[in-house]
C-alpha positions in Angstrom: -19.3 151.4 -43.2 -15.6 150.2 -44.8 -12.8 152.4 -44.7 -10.8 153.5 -47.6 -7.0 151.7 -47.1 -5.2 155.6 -47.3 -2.5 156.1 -50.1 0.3 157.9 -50.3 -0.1 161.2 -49.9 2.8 162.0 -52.2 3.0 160.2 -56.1 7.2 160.2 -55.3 9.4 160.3 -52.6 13.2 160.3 -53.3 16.0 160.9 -50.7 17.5 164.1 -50.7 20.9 164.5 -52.8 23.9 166.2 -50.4 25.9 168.6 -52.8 29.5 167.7 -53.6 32.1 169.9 -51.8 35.2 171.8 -54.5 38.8 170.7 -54.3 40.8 173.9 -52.3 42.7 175.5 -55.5 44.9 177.7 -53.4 47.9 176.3 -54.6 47.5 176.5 -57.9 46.6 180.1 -57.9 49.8 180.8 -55.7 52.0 179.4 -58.2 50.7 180.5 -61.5 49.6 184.3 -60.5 50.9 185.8 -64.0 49.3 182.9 -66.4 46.2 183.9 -64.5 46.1 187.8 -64.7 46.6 187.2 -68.3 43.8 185.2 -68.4 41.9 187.2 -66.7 42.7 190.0 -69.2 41.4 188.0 -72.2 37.8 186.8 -70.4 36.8 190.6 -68.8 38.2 193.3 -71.9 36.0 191.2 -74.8 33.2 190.9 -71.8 33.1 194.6 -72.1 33.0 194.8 -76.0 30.6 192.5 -76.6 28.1 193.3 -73.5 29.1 196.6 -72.4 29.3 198.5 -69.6 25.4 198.0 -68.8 25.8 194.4 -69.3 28.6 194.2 -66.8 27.0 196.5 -64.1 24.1 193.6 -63.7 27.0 191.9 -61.6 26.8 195.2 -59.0 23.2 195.2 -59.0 22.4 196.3 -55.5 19.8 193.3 -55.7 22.6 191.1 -55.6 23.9 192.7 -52.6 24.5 190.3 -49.7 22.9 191.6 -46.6 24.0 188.2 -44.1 25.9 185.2 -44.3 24.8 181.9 -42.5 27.3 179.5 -42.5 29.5 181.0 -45.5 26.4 181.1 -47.3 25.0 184.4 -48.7 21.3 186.1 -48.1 20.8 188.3 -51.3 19.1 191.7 -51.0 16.6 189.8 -53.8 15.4 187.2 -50.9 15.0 189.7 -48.6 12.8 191.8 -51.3 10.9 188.7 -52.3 10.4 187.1 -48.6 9.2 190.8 -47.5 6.7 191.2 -50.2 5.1 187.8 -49.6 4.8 188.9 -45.6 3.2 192.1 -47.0 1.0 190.3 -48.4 0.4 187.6 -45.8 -0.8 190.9 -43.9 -2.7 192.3 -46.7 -4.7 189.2 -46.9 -5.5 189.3 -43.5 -6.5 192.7 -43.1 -7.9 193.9 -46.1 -8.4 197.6 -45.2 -5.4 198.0 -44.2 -2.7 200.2 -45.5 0.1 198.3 -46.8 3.0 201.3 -46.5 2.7 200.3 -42.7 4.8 197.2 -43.3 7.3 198.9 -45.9 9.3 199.9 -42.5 13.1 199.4 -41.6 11.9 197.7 -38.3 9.6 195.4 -40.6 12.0 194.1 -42.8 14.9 193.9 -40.5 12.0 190.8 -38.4 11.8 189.2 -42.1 15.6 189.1 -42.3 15.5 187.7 -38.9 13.1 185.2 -40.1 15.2 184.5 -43.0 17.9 184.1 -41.3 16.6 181.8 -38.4 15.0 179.5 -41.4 18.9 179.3 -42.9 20.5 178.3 -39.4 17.8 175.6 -39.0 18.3 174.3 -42.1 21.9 174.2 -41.9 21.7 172.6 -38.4 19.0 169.5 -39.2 21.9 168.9 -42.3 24.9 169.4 -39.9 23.7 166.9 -37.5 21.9 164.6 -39.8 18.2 165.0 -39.0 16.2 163.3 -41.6 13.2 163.1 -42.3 12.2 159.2 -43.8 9.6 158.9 -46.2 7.8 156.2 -44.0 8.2 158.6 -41.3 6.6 161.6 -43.4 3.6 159.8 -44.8 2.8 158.4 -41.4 2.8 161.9 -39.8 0.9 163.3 -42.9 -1.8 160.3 -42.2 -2.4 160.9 -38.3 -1.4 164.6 -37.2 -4.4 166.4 -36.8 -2.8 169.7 -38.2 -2.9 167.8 -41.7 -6.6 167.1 -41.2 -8.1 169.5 -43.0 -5.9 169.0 -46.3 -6.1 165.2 -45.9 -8.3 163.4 -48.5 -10.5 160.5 -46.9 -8.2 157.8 -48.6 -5.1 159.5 -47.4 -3.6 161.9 -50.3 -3.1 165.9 -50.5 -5.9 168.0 -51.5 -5.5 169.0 -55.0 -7.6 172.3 -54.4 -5.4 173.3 -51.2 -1.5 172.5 -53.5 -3.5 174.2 -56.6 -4.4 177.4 -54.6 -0.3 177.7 -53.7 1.2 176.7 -56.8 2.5 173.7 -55.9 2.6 170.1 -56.6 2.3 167.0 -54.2 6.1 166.2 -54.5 6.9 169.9 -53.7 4.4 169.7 -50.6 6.3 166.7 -49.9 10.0 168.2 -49.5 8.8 171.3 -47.6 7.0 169.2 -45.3 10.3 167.3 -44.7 12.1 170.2 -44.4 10.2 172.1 -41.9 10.1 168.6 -39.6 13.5 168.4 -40.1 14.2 171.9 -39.3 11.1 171.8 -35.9 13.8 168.6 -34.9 16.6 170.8 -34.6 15.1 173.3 -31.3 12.6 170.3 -30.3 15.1 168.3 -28.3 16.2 171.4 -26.2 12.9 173.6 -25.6 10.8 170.5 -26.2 12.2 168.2 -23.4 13.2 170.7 -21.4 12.2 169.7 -17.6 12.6 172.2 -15.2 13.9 171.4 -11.8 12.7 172.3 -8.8 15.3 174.7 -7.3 15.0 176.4 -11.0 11.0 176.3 -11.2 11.2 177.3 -7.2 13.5 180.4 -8.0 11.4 181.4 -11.0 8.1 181.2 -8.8 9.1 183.0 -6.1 10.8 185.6 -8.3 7.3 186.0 -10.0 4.7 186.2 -7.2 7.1 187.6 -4.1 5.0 189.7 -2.1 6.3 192.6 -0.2 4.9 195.0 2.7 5.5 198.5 1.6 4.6 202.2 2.6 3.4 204.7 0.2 2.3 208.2 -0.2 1.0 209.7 -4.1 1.4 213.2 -5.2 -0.6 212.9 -7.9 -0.4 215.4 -10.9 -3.8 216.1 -10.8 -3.8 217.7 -6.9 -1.4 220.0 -8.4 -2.9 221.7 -11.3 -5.1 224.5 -9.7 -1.6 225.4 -8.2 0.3 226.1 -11.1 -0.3 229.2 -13.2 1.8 229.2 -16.5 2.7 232.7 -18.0 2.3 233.6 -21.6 6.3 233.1 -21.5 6.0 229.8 -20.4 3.1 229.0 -23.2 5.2 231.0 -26.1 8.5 228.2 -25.4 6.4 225.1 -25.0 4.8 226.2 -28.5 8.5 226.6 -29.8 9.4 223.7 -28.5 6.3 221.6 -29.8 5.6 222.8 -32.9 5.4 219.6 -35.2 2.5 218.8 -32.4 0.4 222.1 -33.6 0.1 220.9 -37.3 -3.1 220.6 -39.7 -2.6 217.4 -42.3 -2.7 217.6 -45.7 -6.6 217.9 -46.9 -9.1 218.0 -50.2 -12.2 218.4 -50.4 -13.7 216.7 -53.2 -16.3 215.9 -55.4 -16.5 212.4 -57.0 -18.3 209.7 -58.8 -19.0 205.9 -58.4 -19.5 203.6 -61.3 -20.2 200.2 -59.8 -23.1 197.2 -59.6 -25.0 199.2 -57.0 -25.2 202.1 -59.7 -26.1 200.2 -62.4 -28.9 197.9 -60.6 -31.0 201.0 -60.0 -31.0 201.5 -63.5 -31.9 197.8 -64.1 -35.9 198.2 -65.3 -38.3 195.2 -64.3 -41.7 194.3 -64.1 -44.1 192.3 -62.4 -44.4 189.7 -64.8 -41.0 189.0 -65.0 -40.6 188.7 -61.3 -43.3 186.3 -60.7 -42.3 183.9 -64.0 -38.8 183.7 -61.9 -40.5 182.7 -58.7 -42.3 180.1 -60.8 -39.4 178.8 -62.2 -37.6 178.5 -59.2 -39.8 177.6 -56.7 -37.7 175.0 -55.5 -34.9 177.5 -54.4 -38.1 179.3 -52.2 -39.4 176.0 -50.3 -38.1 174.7 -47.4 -35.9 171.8 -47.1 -38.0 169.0 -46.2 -36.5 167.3 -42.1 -37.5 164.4 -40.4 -36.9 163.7 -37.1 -36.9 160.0 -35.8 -35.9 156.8 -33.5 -34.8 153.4 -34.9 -33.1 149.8 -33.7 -30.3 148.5 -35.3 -30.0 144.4 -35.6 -26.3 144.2 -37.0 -26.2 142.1 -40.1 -23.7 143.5 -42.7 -23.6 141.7 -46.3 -20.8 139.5 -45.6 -22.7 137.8 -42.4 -23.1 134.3 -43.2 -26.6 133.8 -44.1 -27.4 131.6 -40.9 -26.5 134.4 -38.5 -28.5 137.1 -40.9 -31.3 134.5 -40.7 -30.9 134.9 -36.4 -30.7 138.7 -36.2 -33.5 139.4 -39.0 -35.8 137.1 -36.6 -35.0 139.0 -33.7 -35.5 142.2 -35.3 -38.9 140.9 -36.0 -39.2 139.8 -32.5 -38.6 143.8 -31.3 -40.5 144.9 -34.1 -43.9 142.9 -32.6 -42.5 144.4 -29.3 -42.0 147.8 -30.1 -45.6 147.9 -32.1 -47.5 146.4 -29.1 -46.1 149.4 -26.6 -45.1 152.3 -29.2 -44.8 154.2 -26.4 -41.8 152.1 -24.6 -39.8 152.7 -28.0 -37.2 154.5 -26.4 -36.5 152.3 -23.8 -36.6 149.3 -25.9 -34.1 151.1 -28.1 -31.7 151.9 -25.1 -31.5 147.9 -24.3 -31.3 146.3 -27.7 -30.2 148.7 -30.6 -26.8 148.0 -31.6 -26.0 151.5 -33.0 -24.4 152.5 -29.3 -24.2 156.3 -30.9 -28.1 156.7 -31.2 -29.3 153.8 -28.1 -28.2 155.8 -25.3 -30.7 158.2 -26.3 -33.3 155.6 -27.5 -32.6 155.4 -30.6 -33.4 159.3 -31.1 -31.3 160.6 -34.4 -32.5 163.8 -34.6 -33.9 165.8 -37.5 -32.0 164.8 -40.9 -32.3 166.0 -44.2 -32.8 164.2 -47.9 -28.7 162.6 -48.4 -28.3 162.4 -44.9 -28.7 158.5 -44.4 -28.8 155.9 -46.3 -31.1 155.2 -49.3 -33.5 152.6 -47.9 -33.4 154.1 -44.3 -34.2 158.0 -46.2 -37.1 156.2 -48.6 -38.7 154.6 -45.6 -38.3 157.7 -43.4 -39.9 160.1 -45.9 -43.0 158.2 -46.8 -43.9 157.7 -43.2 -46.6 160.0 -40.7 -45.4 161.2 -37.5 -46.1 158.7 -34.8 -46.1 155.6 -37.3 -43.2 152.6 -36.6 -42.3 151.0 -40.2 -41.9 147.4 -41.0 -38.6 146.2 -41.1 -35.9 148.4 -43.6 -33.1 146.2 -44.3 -29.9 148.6 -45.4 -26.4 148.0 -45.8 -25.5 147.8 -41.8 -28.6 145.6 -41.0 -32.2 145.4 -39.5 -34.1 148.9 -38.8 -36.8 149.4 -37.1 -38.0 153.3 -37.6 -40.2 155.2 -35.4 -41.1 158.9 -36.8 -41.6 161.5 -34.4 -41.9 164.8 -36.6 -42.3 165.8 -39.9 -41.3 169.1 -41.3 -40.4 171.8 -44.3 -41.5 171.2 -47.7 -43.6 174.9 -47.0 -43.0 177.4 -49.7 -42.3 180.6 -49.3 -44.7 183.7 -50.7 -44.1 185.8 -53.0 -44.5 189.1 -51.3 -41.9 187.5 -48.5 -38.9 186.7 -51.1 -39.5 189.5 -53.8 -36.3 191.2 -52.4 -34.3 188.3 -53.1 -35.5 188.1 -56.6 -35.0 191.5 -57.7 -31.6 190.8 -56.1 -31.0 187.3 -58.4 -32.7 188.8 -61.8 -31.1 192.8 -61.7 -27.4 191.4 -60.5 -26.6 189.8 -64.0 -28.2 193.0 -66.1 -26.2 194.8 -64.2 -23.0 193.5 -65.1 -24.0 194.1 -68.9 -24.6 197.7 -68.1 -21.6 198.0 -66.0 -19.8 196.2 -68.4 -21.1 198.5 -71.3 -20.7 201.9 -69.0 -16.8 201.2 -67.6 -15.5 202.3 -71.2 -17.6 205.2 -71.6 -17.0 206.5 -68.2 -13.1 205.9 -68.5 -13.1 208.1 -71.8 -15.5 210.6 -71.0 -13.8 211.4 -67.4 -10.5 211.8 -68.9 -11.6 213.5 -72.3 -13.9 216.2 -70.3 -11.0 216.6 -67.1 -12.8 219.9 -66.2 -15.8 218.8 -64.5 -17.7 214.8 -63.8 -20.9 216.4 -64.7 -20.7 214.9 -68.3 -20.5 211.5 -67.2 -23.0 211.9 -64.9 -25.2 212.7 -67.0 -24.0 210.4 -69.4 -24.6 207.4 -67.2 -27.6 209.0 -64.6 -24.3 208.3 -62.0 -25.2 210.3 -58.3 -22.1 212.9 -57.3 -20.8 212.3 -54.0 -18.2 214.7 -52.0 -16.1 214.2 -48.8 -13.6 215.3 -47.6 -10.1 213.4 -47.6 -6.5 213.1 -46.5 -3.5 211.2 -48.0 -3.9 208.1 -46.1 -7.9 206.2 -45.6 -9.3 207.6 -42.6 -9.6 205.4 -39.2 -12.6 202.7 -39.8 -12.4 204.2 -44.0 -14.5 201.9 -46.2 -15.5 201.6 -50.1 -13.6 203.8 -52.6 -12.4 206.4 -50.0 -10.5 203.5 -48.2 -8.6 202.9 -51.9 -4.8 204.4 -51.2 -4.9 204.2 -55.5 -7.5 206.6 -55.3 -6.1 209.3 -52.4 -2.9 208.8 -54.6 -4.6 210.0 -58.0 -6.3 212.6 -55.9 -3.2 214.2 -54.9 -1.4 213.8 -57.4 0.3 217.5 -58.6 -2.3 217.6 -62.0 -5.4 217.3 -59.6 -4.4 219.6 -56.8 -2.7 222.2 -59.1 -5.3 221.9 -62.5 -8.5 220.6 -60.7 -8.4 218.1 -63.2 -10.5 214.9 -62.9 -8.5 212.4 -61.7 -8.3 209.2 -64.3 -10.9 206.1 -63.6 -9.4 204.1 -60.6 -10.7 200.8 -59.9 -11.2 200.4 -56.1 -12.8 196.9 -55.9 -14.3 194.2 -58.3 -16.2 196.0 -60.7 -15.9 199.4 -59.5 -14.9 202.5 -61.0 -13.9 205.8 -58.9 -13.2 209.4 -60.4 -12.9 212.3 -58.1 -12.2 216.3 -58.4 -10.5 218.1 -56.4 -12.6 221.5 -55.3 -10.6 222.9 -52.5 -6.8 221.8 -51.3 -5.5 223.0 -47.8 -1.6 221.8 -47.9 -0.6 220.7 -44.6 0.5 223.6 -41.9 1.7 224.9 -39.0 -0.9 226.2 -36.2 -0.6 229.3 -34.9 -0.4 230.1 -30.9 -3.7 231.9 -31.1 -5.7 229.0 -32.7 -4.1 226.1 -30.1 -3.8 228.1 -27.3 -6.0 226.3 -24.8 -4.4 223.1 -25.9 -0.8 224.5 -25.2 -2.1 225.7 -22.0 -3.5 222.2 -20.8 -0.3 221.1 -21.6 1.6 223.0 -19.9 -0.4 223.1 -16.8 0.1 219.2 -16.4 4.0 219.3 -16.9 4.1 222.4 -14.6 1.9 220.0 -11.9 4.1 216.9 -12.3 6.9 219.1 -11.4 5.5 220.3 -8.8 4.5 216.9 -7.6 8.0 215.2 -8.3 8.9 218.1 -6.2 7.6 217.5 -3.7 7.7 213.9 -3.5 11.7 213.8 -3.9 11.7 216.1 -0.9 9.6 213.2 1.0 11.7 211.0 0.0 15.2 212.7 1.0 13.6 213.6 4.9 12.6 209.4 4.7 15.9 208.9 3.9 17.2 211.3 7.1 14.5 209.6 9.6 14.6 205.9 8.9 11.6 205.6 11.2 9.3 208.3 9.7 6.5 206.3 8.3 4.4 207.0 5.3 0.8 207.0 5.1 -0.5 203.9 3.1 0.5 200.4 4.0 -0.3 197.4 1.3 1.5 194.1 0.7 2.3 194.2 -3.3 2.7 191.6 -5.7 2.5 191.2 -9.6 -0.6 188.8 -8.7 -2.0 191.8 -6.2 -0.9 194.9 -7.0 -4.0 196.9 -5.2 -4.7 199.5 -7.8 -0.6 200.1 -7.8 0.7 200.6 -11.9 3.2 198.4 -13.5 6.3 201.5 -12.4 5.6 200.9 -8.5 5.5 197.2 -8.4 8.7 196.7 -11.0 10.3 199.4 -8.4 9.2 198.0 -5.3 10.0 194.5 -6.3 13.6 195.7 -7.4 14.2 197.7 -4.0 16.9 195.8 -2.4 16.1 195.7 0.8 18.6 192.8 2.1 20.6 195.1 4.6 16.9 196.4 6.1 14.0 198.8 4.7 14.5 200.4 1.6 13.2 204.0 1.2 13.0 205.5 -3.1 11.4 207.6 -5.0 9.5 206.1 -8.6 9.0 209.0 -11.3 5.6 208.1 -12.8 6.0 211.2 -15.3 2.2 213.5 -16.3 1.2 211.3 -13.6 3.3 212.6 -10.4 5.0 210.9 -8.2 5.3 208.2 -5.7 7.5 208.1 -1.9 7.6 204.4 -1.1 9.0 202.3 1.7 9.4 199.1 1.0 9.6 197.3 4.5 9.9 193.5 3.9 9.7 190.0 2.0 6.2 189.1 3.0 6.5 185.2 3.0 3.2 183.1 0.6 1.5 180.5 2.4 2.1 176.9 0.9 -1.4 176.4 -0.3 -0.9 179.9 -2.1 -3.6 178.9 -5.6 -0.8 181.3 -7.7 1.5 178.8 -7.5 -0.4 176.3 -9.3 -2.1 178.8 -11.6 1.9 180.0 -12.9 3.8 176.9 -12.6 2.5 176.0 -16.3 3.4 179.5 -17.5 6.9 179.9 -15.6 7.7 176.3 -17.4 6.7 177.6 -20.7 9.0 180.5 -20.3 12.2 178.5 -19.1 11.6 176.1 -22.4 11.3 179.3 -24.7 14.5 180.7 -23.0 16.6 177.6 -23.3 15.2 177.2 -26.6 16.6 181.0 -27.5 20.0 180.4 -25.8 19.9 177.7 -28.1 19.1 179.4 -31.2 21.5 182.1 -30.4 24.4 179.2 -29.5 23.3 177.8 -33.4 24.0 181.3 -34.5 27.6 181.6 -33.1 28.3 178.0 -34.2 27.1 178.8 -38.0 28.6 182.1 -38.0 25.6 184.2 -38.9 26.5 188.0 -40.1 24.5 190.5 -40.5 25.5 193.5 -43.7 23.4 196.2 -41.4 24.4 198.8 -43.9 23.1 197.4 -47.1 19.8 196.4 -45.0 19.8 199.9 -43.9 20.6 201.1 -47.3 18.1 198.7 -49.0 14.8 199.6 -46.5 15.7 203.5 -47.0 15.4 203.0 -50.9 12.1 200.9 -50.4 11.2 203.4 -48.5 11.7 206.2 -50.8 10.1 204.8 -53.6 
């Protein structure tokens, strides 16, 4: 088979233009400070009598607010806005059912300014230190990075579907693939290349998997709470105290109604006759794709061998064909020592089962016609000589009736529905907003079922289908359904589906009292009462350790973040930060509800050299010093480009997204 010769990806390339930089004017300005107040005066009073004052306040638009500077160059509230809405729905896309509010935080859009801002000081390094990106350069990483494979056209251009589906065209694909190489260039050389050397990568090991013997003794929270005995005192201030814990949400029990596909395919009438006439007509769709699975032997002798040598391989393809007919049986091996498709000889020629498309026409034609078992005269194609040998046949079975009827109720009520659904979204819009006092006219209108539940302003955990809509739990508690038990107006919640609810009973969100959460306030109280009691006791260990150096303690383990014998994260962060280079360290770690833990950490317990951790973290301890240097980096590019950050118009931005 030829190869396309690839194109250029791109229809134009042109080098990028470098903006001119404005004369300093400072002198100018010094010298003729009166000309240009009176200037001044002239431009901004007729401004205001021709545009007025609403016209003039589009200059203090808070969306024109700078909230950072890169470089001298400004970040406008309106990039942050836009970039934050396109992460939004970055995340939207990839969770569907999830609620987008979550992402409408301070914390949220303070990481896309970061990312804002990290794309700025890139950009403004790969310019400052001349990284660019040739056009030869570009097209030949477009043609051979595997990344680009699956937008890559066989003959070497952009798919049209994949810059259709963004908006784009190829010569816009084009610069922002340039600029994000050029930008990748800028951290490449430092985190890319970095090497770490031994005495670094050493260090970094041994700070990782250092082992230590230590001594320990638990008083665990859990020994302690048949001790403890809160009284109603105690239970009465933890309640005060806790209040916001003790709180019902917001609830509504309603009653609503679905107008959808699935609503309107039950009231889709068919008969028999009409099923069967579509299985008829389609009988295709309910047979099975015909297979076959065979061997050949491929005699290479493309259509631009000269005729001489196709003369020498068709004879020898005869020759194996006599061979392979005398012994059908030695097929495979014969195969394995003369086919020249080395993809199929190493398994004697076996291809596999194939499909109608799947090879070539004169190789398919011959396979088809053929029984299992039969070896075919010679089929000359495009690469050569074949010699086929089938070995099974199969498909081409159809399908009853009885065993696909599901499938064509499915294909023949689907469209009808739409027309119904189609017909019935008006009617149901009107009728649910011109009747607000009850959805029993439009179900009987439409023969819709009525559904109820039970719902809160945000989708409950694992929500799906209309009660997973927020548009819908808004309309529901909105002040006209809760206060007038009004139908709530026809929300679409998903591709042709309707949704209007009533609200039967509301239960606004409150405060518990004692009596109702008492055994929970007493749970709680018992454990904070026991880890008292354990921290107690186990900072009194610890002080007599302290007093008799020699004292031992109950448990001893060697520790490590590799082996940390049923030991939490808090004991092996605290036992590996002991310092224990003047001798044994004795202290006390605080592990909260849990209780408390007397430790003596004894000594550096030295690894053997064959220690397997070594190897195992010596990739991911590289990794890390790379992504450090590469930060220090970044943060070095930061200083150097002068990045500030307006943290009060961010803040003052994100609180007024917020509130809306």
């Amino acid at each position: 088979m030829t190869k396309a010769n690839p194109g250029s990806p791109f229809p134009f390339l042109c080098p990028r233009r470098r903006s001119s930089r404005l004369i300093p004017m400072f002198d100018f300005v010094r010298k003729h400070t009166k000309l240009l107040q009176f200037i001044l005066v002239l431009l901004i009073f007729p401004s205001f009598v021709v545009f007025g004052i609403q016209g003039y306040s589009r200059f203090t638009d808070p969306s024109n607010a700078t909230v950072a500077k890169v470089a001298g160059g400004d970040i406008k509230q309106s990039e942050l806005d836009q970039a934050h809405r396109q992460q939004v729905e970055r995340m939207r896309q990839q969770m569907p059912g999830v609620d987008v509010k979550l992402f409408d935080t301070p914390e949220m859009r303070r990481r896309t300014l970061d990312e804002l801002i990290k794309d700025r000081v890139m950009r403004t390094a790969a310019v400052k230190e001349n990284l660019v990106i040739t056009n030869d350069r570009l097209q030949h990483i477009f043609a051979t990075d595997p990344q680009f494979a699956s937008i890559r056209l066989p003959d070497g251009s952009v798919n049209k579907e994949f810059l259709a589906a963004r908006g784009m065209s190829s010569a816009m694909f084009a610069e922002q693939l340039r600029d994000d190489l050029a930008t990748r260039q800028v951290t490449q050389g430092v985190s890319g290349s970095l090497v770490a050397g031994k005495t670094a990568l050493g260090s970094a090991l041994n700070a990782l998997l250092e082992r230590r013997e230590v001594q320990l003794q638990r008083f665990d929270a859990k020994d302690y709470l048949a001790k403890v005995n809160p009284s109603d005192a105690d239970l009465e201030a933890y309640y005060k105290q806790h209040q916001a814990d003790f709180h019902t949400n917001e609830e509504a029990r309603i009653e609503y109604v679905v107008l959808d596909l699935e609503a309107m395919k039950k009231q889709v009438s068919l008969n028999e006759e009409d099923l069967r006439k579509y299985y008829e007509q389609n009988i295709s769709r309910y047979t099975a794709a015909e297979e076959r699975h065979a061997a050949h032997i491929l005699v290479n002798a493309p259509k631009d061998m000269p005729e001489a040598d196709r003369a020498k391989a068709k004879a020898k393809a005869e020759a194996l064909l006599a061979e392979a007919r005398k012994n059908p049986a030695g097929f495979a091996e014969l195969a394995k020592k003369n086919s020249d498709d080395k993809g199929s000889a190493a398994n004697g020629g076996d291809l596999d089962f194939f499909g109608r498309g799947a090879m070539v026409k004169p190789f398919e034609d011959a396979a088809f016609s053929m029984k299992p078992g039969e070896i075919s005269n010679l089929v000359e194609s495009e690469f050569g000589y074949h010699i086929i040998k089938l070995l099974e046949a199969r498909g081409g079975e159809k399908k009853s009736f009885e065993s696909v009827r599901p499938e064509i109720v499915e294909a023949i009520s689907k469209p009808k529905a739409q027309e119904l659904f189609a017909a019935a979204a008006e009617q149901f819009t009107n009728t649910v907003y011109e009747q607000p006092d009850s959805l029993q006219p439009v179900i009987d209108k439409l023969k819709l079922a009525p559904q109820q539940a039970t719902v809160q302003r945000t989708p409950a955990p694992g929500a799906a289908g209309p009660l997973a809509s927020p548009k819908l739990l808004d309309a529901i508690f909105s002040t006209d359904a809760i206060k007038n038990k009004r139908n709530t107006e026809a929300v679409e919640t998903g591709a042709n589906q309707l949704v209007s609810a009533r609200v039967v009973e509301h239960h606004p969100e409150r405060i518990l009292p004692l009596a109702e959460v008492r055994d929970r306030v007493l749970a709680e109280v018992k454990s904070q009462q026991a880890a008292a009691a354990a921290k107690k006791d186990g900072e009194a260990r610890v002080a007599a350790l302290k007093q008799n150096a020699s004292e031992a303690l109950p448990q001893t383990v060697q520790l490590s973040r590799t082996k940390p014998e049923g030991q939490g994260r808090q004991v092996i962060d605290a036992v590996l930060r002991a310092d224990i280079t003047k001798g044994p360290a004795v202290i006390g770690i605080d592990l909260g509800k849990e209780g408390y833990v007397a430790a003596k950490v004894v000594k550096r317990v030295d690894r053997p050299a064959d220690d397997p951790d070594n190897e195992r973290a010596q990739p991911y301890v590289a990794q890390a010093l790379s992504a450090a240097e590469g930060a220090a980096y970044y943060d070095a590019l930061k200083r150097r480009y002068k990045v500030d950050i307006k943290a009060a118009a961010t803040a003052a931005e994100a609180a007024s997204a917020a509130s809306k």
